[in-house]
N, C-alpha and C positions, 0 to 999 in steps of 0.2 A: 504494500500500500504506500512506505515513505517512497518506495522507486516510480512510483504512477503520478504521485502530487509533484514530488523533483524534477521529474520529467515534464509535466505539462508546464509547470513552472518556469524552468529554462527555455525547452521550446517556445515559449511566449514572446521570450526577453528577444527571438530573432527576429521579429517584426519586420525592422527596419532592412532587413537584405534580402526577403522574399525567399525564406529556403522551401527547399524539397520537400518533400518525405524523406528522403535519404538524409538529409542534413538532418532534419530532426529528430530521426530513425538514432542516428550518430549519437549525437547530443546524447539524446535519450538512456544508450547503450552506456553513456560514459557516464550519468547522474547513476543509470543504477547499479552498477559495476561500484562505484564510488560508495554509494550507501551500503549497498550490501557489507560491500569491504569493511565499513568504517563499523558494520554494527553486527559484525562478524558471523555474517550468515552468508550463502551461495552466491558468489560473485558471478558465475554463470548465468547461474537462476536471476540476480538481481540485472544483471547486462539484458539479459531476453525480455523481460518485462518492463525495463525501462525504453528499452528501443520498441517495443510494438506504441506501449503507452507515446514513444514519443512520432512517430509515424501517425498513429490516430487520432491524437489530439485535435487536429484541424478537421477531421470528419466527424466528428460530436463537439467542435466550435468552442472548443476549451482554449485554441491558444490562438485565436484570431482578433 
């Protein structure tokens, strides 16, 4: 869940240079990679769901 909020979060903050889905996909992958890490659960696990959260963010109008 902190990797889905981080993510739509960040992704938001790209506004201003019109990214992808891949950019955000990115992004995404490295907040939850980050969190996970930091809060010592599956950094794999937290990379994958931070990059889908951060790919879908803009199709449920979370980071537009």
């Amino acid at each position: 869940m902190f990797a889905l909020v981080g993510a739509t979060g960040v992704a938001g903050c790209t506004q201003g240079i019109n990214p992808t889905d891949t950019d955000r996909a990115l992004i995404g992958a490295g907040v939850g990679a980050t969190a996970a890490s930091v809060s010592g659960r599956n950094v794999v696990r937290g990379a994958a769901i931070g990059g889908a959260a951060g790919a879908l963010c803009d199709d449920f109008r979370l980071c537009q």
